[in-house]
N, CA, C and O atoms as a Tripos MOL2 file, in Angstrom:
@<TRIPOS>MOLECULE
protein
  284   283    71     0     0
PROTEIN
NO_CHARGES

@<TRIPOS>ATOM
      1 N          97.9830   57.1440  184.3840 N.3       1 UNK1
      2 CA         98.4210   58.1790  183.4820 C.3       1 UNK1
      3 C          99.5840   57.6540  182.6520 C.2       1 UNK1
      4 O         100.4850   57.1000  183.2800 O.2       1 UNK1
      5 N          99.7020   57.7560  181.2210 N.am      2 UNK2
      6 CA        100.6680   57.2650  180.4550 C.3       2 UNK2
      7 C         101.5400   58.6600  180.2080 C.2       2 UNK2
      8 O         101.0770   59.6410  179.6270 O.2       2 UNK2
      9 N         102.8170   58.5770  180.7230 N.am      3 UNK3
     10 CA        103.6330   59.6310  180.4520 C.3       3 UNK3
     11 C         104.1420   60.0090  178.9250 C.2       3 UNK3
     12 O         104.8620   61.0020  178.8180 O.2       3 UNK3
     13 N         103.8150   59.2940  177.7970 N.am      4 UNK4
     14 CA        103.7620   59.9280  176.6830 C.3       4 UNK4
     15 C         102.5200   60.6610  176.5430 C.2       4 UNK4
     16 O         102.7550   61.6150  175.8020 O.2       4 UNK4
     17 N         101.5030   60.6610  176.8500 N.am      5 UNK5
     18 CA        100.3650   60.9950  176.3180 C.3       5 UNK5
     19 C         100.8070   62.7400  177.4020 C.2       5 UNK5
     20 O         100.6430   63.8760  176.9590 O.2       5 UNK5
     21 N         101.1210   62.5390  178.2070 N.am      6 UNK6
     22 CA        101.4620   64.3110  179.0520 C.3       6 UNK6
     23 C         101.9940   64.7190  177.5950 C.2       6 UNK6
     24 O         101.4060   65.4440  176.7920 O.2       6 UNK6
     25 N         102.8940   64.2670  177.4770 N.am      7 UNK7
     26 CA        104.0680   65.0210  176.3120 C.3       7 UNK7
     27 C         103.4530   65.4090  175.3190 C.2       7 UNK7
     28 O         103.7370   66.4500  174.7260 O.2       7 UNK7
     29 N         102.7000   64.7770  175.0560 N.am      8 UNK8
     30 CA        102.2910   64.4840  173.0650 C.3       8 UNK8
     31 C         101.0820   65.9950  173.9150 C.2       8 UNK8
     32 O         101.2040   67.1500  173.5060 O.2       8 UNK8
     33 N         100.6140   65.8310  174.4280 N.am      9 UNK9
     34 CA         99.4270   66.2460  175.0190 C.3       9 UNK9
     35 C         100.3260   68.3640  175.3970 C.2       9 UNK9
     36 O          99.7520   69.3820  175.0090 O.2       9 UNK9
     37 N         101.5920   68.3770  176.1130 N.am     10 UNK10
     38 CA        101.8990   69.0440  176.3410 C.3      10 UNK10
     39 C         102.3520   70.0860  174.6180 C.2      10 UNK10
     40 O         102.0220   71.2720  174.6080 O.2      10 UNK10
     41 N         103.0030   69.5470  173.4640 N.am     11 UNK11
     42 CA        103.3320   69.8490  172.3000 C.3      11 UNK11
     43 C         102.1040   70.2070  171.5260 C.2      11 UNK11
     44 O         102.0900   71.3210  171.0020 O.2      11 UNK11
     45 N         100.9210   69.3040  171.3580 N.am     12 UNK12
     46 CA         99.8800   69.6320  171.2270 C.3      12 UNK12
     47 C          99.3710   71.1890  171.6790 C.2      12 UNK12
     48 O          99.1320   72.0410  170.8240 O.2      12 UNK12
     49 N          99.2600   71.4030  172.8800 N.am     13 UNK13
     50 CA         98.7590   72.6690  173.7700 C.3      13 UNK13
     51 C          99.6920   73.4700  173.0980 C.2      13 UNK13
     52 O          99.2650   74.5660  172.7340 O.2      13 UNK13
     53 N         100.7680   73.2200  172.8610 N.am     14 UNK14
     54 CA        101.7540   74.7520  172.6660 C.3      14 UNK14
     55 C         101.9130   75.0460  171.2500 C.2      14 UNK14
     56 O         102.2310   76.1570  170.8270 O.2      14 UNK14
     57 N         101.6240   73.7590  170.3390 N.am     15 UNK15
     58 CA        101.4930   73.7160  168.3160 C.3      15 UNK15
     59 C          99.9370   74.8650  168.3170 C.2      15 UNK15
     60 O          99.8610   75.8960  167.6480 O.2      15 UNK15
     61 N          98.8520   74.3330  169.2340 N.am     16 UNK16
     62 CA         97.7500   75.2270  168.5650 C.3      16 UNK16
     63 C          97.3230   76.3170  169.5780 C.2      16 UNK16
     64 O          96.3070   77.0010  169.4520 O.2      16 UNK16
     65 N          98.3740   76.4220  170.7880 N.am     17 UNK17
     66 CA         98.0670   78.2610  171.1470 C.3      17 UNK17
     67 C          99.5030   78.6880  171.1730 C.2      17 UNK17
     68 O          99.5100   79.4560  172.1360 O.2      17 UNK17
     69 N         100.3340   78.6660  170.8500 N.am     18 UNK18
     70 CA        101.8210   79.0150  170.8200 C.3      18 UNK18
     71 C         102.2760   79.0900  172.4200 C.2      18 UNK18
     72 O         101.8430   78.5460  173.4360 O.2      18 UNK18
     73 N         103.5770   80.2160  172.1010 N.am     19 UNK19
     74 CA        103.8540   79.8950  173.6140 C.3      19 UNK19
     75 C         103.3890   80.4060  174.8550 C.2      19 UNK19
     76 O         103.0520   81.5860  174.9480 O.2      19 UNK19
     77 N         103.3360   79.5460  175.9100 N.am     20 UNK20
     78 CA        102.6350   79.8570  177.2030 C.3      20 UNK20
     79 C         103.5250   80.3830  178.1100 C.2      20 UNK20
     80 O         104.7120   80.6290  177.8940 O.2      20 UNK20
     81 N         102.8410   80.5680  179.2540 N.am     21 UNK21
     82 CA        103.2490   80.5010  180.5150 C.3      21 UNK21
     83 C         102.9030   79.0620  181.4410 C.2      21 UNK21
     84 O         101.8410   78.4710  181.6380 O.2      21 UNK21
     85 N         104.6420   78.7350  182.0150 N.am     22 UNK22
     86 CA        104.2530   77.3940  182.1670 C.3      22 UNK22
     87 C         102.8970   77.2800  183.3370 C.2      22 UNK22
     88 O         102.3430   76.1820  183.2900 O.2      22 UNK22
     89 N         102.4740   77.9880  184.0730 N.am     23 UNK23
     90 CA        101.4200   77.9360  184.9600 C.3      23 UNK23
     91 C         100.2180   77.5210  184.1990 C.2      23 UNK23
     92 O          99.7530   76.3970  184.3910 O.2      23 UNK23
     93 N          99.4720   78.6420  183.0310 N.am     24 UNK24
     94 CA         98.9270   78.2160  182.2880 C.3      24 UNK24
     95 C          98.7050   77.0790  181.0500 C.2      24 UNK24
     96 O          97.6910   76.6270  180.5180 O.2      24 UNK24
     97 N         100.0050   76.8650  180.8750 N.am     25 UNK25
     98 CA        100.1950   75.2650  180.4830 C.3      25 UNK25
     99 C          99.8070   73.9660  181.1130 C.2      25 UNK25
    100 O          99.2010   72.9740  180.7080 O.2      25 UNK25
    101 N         100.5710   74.4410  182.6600 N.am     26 UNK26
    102 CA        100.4020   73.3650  183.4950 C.3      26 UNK26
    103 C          98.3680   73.1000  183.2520 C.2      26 UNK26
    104 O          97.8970   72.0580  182.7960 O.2      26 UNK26
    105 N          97.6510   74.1280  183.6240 N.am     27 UNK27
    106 CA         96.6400   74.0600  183.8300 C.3      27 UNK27
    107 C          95.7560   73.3200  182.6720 C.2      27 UNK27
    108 O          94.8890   72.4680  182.8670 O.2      27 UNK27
    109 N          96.2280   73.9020  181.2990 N.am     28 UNK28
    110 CA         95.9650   73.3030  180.0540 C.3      28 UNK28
    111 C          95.6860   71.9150  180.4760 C.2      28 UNK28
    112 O          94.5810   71.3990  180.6370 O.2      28 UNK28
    113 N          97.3720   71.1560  180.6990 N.am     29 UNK29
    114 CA         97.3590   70.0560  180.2580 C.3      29 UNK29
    115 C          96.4220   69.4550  181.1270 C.2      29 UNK29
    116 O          95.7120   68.5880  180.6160 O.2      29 UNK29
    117 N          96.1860   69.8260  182.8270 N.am     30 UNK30
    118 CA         96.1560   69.0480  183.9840 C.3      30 UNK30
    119 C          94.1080   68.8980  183.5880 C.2      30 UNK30
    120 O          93.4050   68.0550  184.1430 O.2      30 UNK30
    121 N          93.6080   69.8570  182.6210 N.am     31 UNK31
    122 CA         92.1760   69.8900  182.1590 C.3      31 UNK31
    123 C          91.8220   68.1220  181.7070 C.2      31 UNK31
    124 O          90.8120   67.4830  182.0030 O.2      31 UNK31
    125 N          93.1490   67.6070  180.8290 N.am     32 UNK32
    126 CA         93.0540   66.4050  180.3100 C.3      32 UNK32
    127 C          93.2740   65.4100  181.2730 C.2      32 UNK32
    128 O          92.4170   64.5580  181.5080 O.2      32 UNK32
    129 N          94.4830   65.4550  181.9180 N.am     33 UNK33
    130 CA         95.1260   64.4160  182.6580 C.3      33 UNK33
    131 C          94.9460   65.3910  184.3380 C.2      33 UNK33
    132 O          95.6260   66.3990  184.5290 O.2      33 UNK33
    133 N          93.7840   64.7840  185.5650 N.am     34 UNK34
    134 CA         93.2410   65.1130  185.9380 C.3      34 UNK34
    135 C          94.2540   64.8260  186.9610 C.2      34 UNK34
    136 O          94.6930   65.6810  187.7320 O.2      34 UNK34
    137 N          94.6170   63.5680  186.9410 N.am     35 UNK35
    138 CA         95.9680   63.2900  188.0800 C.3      35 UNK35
    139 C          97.3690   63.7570  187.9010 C.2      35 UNK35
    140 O          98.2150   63.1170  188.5260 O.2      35 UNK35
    141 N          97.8080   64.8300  187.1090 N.am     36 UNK36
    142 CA         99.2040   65.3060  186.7280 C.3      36 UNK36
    143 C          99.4060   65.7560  187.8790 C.2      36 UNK36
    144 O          98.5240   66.4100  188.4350 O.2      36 UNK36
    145 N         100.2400   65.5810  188.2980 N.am     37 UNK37
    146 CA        101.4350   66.2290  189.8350 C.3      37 UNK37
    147 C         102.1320   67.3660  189.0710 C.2      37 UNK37
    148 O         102.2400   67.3470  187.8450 O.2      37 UNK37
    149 N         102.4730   68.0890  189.6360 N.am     38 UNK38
    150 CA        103.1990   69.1220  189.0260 C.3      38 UNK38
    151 C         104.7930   69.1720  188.9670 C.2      38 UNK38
    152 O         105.5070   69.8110  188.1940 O.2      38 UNK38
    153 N         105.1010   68.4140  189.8830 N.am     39 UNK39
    154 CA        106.4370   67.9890  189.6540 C.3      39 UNK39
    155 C         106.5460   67.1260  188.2500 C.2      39 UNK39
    156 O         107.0520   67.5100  187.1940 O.2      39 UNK39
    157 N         105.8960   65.7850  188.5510 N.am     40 UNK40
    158 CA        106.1570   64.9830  187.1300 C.3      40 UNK40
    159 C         106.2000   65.8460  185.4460 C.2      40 UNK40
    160 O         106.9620   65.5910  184.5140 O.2      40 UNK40
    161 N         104.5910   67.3930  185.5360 N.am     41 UNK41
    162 CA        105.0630   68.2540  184.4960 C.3      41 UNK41
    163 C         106.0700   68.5130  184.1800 C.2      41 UNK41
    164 O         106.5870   68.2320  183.0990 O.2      41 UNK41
    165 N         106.7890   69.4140  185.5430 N.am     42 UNK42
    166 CA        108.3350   69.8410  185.7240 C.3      42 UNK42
    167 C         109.1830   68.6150  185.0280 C.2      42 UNK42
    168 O         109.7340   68.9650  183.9850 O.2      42 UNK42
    169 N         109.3640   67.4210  185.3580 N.am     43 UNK43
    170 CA        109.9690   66.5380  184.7160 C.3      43 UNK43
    171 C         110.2030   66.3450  183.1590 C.2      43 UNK43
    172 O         111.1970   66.3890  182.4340 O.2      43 UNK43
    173 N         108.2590   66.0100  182.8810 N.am     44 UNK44
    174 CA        108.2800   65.6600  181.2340 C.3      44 UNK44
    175 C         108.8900   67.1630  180.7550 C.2      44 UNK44
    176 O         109.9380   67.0520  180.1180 O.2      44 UNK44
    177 N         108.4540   68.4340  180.9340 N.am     45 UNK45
    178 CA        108.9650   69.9840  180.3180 C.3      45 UNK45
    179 C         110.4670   69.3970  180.4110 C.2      45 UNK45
    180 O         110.8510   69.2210  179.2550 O.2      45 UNK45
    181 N         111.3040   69.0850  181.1870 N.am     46 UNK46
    182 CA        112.9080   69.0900  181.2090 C.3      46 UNK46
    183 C         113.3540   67.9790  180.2800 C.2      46 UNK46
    184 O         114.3830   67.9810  179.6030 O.2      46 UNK46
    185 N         112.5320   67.1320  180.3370 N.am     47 UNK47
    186 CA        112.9510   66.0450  178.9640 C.3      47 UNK47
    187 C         112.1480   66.2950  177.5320 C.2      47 UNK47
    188 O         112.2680   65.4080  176.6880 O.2      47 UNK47
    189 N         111.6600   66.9910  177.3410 N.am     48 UNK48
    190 CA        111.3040   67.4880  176.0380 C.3      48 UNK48
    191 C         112.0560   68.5690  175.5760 C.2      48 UNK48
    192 O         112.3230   68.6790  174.3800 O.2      48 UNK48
    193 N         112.5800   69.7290  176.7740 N.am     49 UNK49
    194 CA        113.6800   70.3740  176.6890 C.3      49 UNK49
    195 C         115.0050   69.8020  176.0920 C.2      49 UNK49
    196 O         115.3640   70.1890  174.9800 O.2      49 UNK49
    197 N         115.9110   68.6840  176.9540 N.am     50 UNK50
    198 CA        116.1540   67.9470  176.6190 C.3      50 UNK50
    199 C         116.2690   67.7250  175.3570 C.2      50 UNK50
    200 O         117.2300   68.0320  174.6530 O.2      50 UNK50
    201 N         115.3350   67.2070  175.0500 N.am     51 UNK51
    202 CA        115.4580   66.5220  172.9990 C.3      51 UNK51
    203 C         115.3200   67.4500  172.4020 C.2      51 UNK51
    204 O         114.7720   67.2120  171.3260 O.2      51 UNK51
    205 N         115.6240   68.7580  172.6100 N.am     52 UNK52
    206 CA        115.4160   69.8880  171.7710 C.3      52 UNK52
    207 C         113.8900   69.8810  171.2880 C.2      52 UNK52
    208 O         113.7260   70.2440  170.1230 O.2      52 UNK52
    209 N         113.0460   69.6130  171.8260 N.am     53 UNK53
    210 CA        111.4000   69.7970  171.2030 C.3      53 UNK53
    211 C         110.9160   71.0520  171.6200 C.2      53 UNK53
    212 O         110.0950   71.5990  170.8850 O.2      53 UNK53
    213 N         111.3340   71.7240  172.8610 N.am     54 UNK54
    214 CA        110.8420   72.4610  173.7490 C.3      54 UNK54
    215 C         111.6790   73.8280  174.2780 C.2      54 UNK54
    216 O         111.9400   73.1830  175.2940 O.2      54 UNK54
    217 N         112.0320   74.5200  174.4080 N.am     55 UNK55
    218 CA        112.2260   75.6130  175.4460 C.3      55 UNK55
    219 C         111.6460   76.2400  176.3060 C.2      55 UNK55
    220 O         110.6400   76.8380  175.9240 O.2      55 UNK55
    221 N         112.0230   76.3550  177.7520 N.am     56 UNK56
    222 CA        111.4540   77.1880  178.4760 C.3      56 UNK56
    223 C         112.5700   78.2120  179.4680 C.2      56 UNK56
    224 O         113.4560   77.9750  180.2880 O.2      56 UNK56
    225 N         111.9950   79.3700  178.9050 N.am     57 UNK57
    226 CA        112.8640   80.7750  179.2390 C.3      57 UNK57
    227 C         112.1360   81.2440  180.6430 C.2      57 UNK57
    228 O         110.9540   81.2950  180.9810 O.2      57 UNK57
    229 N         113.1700   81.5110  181.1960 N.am     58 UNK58
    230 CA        112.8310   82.3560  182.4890 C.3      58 UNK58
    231 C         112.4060   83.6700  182.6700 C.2      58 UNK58
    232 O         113.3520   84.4490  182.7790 O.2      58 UNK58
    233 N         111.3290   84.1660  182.7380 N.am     59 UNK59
    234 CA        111.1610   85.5180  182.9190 C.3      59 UNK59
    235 C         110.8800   86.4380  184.1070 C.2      59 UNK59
    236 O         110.8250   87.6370  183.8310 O.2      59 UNK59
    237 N         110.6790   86.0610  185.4690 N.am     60 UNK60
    238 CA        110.7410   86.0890  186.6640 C.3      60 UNK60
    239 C         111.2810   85.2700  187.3660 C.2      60 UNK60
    240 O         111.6390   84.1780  186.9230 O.2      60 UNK60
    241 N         111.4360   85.6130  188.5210 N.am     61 UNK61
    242 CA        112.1700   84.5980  189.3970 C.3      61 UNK61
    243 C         111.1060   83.4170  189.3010 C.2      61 UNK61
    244 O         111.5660   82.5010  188.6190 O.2      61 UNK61
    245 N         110.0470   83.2040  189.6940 N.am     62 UNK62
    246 CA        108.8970   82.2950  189.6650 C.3      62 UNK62
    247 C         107.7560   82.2450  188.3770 C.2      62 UNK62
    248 O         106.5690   81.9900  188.5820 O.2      62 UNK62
    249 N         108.2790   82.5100  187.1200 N.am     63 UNK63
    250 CA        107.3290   82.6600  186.3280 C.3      63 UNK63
    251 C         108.2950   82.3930  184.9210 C.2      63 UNK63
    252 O         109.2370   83.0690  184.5090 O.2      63 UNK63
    253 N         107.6700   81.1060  184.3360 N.am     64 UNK64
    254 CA        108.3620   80.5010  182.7640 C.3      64 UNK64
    255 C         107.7560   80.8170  181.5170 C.2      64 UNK64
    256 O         106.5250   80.8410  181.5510 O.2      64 UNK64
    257 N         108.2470   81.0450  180.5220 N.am     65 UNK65
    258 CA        107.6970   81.1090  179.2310 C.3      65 UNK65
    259 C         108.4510   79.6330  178.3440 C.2      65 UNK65
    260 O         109.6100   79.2460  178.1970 O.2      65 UNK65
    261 N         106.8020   79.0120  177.7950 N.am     66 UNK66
    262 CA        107.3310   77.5190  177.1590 C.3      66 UNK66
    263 C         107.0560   77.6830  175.9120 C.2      66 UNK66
    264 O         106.0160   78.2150  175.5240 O.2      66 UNK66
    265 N         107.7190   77.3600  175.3630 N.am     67 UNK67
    266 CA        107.5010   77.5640  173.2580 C.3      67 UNK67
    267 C         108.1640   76.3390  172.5650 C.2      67 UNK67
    268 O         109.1550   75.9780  173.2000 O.2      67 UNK67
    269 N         107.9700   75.7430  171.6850 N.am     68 UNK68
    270 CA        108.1800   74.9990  170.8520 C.3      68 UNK68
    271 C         109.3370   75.2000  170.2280 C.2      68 UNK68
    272 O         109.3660   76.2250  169.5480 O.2      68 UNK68
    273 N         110.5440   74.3820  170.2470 N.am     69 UNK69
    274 CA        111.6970   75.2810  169.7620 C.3      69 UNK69
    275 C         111.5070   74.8310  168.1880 C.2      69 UNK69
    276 O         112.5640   74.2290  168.0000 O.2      69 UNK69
    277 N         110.9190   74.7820  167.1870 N.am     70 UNK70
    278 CA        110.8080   74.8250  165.8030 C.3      70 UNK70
    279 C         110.0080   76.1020  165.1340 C.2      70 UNK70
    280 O         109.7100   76.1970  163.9430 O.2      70 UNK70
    281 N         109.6610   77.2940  166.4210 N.am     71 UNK71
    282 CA        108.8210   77.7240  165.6340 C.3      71 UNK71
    283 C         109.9780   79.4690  165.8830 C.2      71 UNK71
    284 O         109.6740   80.5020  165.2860 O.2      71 UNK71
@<TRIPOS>BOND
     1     1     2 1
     2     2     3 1
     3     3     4 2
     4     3     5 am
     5     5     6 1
     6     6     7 1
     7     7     8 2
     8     7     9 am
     9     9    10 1
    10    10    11 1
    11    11    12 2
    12    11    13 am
    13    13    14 1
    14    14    15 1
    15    15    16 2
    16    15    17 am
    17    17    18 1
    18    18    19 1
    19    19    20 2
    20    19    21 am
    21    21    22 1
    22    22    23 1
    23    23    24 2
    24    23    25 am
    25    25    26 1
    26    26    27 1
    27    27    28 2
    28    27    29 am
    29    29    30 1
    30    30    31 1
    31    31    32 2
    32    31    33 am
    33    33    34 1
    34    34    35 1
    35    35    36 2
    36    35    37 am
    37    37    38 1
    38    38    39 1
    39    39    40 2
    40    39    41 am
    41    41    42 1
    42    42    43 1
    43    43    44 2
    44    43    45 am
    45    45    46 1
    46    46    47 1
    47    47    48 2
    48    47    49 am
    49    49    50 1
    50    50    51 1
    51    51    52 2
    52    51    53 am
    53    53    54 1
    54    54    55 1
    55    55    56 2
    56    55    57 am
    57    57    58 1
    58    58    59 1
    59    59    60 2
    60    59    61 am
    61    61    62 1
    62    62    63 1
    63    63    64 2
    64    63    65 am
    65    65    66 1
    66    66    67 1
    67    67    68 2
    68    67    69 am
    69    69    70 1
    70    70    71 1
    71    71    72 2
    72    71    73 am
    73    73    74 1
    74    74    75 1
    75    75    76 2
    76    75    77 am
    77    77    78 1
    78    78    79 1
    79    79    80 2
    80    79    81 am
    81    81    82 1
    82    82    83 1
    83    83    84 2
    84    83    85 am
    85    85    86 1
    86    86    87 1
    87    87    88 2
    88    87    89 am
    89    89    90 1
    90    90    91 1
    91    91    92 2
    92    91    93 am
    93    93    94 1
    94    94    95 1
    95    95    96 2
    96    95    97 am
    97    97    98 1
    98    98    99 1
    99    99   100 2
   100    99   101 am
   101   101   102 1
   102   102   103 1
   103   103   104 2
   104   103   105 am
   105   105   106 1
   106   106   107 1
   107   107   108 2
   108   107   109 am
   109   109   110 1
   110   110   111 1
   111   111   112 2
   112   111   113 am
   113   113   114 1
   114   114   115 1
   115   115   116 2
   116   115   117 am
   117   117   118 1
   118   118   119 1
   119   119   120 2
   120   119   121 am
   121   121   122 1
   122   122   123 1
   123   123   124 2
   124   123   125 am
   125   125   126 1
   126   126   127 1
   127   127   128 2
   128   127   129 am
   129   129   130 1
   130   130   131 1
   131   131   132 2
   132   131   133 am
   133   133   134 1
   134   134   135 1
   135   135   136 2
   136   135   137 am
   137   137   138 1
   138   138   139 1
   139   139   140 2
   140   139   141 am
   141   141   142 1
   142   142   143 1
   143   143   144 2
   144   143   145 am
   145   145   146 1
   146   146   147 1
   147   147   148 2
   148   147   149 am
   149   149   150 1
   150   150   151 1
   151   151   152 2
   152   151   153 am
   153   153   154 1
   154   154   155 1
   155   155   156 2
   156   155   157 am
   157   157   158 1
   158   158   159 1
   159   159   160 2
   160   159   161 am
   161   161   162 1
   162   162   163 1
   163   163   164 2
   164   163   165 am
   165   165   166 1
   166   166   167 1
   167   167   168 2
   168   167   169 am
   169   169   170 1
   170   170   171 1
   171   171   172 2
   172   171   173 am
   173   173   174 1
   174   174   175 1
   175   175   176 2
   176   175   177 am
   177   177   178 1
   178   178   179 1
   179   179   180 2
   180   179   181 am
   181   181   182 1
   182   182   183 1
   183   183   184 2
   184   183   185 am
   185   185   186 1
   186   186   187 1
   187   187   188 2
   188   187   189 am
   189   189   190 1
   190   190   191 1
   191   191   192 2
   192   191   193 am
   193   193   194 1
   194   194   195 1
   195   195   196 2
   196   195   197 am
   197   197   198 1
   198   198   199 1
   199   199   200 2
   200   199   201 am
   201   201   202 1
   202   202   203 1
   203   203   204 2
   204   203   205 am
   205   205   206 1
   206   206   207 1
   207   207   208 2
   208   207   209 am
   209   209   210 1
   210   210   211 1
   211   211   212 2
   212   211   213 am
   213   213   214 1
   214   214   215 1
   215   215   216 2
   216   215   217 am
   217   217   218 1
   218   218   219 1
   219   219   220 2
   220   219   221 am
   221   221   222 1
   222   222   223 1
   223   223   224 2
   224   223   225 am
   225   225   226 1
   226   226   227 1
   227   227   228 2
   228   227   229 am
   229   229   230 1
   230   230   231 1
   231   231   232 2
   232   231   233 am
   233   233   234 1
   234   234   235 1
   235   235   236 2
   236   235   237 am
   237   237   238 1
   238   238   239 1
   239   239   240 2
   240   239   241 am
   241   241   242 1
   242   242   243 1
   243   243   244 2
   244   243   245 am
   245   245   246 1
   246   246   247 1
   247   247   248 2
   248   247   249 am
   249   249   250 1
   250   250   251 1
   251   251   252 2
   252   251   253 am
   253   253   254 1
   254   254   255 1
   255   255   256 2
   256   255   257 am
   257   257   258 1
   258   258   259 1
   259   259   260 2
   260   259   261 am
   261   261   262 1
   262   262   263 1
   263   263   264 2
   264   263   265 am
   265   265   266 1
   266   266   267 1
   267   267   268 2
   268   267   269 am
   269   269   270 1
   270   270   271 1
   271   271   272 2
   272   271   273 am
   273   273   274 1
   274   274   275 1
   275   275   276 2
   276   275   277 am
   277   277   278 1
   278   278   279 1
   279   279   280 2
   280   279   281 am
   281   281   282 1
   282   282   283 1
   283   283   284 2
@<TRIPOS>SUBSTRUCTURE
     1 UNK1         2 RESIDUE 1 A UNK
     2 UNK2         6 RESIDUE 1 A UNK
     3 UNK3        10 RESIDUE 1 A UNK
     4 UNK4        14 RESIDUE 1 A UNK
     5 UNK5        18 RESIDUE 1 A UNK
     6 UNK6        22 RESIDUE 1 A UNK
     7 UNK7        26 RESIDUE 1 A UNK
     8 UNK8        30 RESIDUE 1 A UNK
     9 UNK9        34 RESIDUE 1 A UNK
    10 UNK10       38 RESIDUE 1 A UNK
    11 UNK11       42 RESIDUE 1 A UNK
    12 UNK12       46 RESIDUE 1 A UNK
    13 UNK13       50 RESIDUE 1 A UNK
    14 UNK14       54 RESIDUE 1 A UNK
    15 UNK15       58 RESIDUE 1 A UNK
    16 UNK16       62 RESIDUE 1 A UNK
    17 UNK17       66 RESIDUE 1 A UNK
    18 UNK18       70 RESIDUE 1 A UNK
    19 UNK19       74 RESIDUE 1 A UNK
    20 UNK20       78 RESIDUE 1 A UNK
    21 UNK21       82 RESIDUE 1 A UNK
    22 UNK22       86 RESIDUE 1 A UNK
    23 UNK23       90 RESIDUE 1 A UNK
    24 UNK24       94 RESIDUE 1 A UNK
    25 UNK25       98 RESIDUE 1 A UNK
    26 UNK26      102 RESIDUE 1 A UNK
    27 UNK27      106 RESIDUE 1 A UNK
    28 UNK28      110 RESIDUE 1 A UNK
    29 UNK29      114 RESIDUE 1 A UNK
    30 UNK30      118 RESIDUE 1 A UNK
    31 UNK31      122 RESIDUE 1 A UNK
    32 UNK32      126 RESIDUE 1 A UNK
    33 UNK33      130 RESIDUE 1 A UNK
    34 UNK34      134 RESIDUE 1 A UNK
    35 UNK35      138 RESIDUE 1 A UNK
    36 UNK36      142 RESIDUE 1 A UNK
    37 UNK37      146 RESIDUE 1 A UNK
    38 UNK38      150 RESIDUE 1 A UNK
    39 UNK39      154 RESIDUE 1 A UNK
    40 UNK40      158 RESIDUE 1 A UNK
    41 UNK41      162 RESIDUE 1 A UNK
    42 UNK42      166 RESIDUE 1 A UNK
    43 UNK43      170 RESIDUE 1 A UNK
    44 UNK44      174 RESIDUE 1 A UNK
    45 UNK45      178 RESIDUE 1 A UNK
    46 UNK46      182 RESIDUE 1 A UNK
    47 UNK47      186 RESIDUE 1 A UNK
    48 UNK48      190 RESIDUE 1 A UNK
    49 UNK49      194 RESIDUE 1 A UNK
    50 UNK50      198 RESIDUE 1 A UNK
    51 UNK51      202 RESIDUE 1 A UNK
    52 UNK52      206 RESIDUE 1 A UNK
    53 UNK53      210 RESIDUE 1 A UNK
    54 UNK54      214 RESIDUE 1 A UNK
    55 UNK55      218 RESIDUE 1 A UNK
    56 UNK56      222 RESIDUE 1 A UNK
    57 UNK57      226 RESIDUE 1 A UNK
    58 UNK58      230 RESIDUE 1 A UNK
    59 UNK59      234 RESIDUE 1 A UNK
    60 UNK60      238 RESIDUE 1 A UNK
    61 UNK61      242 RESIDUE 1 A UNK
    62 UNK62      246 RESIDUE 1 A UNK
    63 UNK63      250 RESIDUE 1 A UNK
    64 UNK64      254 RESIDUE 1 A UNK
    65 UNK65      258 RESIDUE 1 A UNK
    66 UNK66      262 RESIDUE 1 A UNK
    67 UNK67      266 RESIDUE 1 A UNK
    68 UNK68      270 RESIDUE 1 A UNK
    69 UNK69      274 RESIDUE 1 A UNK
    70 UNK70      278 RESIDUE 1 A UNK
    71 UNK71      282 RESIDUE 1 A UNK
């Protein structure tokens, strides 16, 4: 698994259905990349956060909303 291609792959999913729920994201991406761990998601989401590409808001104790921070 090439960890840019999660990313590019994760921005992708959220440019052409807007924002998710990270569960349903996770699932999105994991359709492509069959071996994604869900931690490593957790990872790439915090470094795309990070570079300002990304936000993800908390809306339950156990439940995220991820959006594209340009839009």
């Amino acid at each position: 698994m090439n960890d840019r291609l999660v990313a590019s792959t994760i921005v992708e999913a959220l440019d052409r259905n807007g924002a998710q729920e990270m569960e349903d994201l996770y699932k999105s991406v994991q359709k492509l990349h069959a071996d994604l761990e869900h931690r490593f998601f957790e990872e790439t989401l915090m470094a795309l956060e990070i570079q300002g590409i990304l936000r993800v808001q908390g809306m339950t104790k156990d439940r995220h909303r991820v959006e594209l921070a340009r839009r």
